[in-house]
N, C-alpha and C positions, 0 to 999 in steps of 0.2 A: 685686958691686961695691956692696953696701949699706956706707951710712955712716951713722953717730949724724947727728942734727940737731944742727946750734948753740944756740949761745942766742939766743933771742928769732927765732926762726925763722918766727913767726907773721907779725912785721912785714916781715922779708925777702918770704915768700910775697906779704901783700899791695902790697908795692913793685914783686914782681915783675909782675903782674897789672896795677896802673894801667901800670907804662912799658909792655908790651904793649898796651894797649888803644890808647895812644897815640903808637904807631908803626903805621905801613901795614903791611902782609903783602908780605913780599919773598922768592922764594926763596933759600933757603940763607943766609938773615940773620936773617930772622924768622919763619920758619915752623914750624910745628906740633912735629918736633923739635927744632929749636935753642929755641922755648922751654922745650917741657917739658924736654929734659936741662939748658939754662942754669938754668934753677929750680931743678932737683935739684942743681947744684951750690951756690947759692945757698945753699939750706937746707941742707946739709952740709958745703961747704966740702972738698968733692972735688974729684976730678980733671976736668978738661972734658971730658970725649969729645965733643961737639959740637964741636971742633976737627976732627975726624976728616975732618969732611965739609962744616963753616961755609965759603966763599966760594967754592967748588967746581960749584956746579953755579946756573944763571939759568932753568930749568922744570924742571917734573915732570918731562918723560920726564929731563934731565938729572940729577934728584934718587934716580929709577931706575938711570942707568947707576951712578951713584959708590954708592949703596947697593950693586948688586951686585960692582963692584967691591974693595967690603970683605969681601966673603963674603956678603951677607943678598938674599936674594931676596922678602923680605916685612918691612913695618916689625915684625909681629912677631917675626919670626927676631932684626930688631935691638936690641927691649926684651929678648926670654931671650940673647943672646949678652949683652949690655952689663950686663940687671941680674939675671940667672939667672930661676929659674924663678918665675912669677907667683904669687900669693895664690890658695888655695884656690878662692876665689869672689870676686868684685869688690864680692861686700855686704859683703865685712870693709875696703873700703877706709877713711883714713881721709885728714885732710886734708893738702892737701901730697904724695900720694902721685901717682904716675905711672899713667895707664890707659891703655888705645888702644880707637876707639871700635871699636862692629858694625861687623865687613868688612873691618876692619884701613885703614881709610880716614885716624889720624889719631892722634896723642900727646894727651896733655891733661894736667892738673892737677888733682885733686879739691880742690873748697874747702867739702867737708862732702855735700848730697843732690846736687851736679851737678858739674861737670866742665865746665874751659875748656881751651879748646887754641886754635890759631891757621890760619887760614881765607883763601882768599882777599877773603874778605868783610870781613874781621877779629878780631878775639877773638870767639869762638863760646862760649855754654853749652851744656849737653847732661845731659839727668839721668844720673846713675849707673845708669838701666837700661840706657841704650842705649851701656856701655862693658862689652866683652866679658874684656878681662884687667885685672887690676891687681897691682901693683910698689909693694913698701914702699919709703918713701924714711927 
């Protein structure tokens, strides 16, 4: 499900990133994957798959039942079903690209040496070491 970037994709990215910071963390609104795949449409002007599962589920375990209900038993089962198979190594990541952290705990966005995803806390960083797969966007 890889797509070209748009034009001017840089400033989408950083558009996406401020409205995240400055929205709460809600499940199945704005959590960890509705941002990182809303991003990834963002900067490519694809398909939403974050429809799949946006206003579906109000907690975790709830965010569990509908993932497996789609077939994935793990968020990573859902980045290689959704965006095929990962990048060799996550040190080829680049910016803009989709990761999921160690333990399979979380989506994110690379914006160059770190990685933001969406937390109960709220926009989290995270360096690019402690992100186990990554996904060209």
């Amino acid at each position: 499900m890889r797509g070209a970037r748009i034009e001017h994709w840089e400033r989408h990215l950083a558009e996406a990133v401020a409205a995240a910071q400055a929205r709460p963390f809600a499940w199945s609104q704005n959590d960890c994957p509705i941002f990182a795949f809303e991003t990834r449409q963002l900067l490519t002007g694809g398909t939403d798959v974050a429809a799949l599962w946006r206003g579906r589920y109000r907690t975790a375990r709830g965010g569990l039942r509908v993932m497996r209900r789609l077939g994935w038993d793990t968020l990573e089962e859902m980045g290689r079903a959704l965006l095929g198979p990962p990048l060799a190594s996550v040190h080829l990541v680049q910016r803009g690209d989709l990761v999921l952290a160690k333990g399979g705990t979380g989506f994110g966005v690379c914006l160059g040496a770190r990685a933001v995803g969406m937390a109960p806390e709220g926009l989290v960083s995270l360096p690019i070491s402690a992100c186990a797969l990554a996904w060209r966007v």
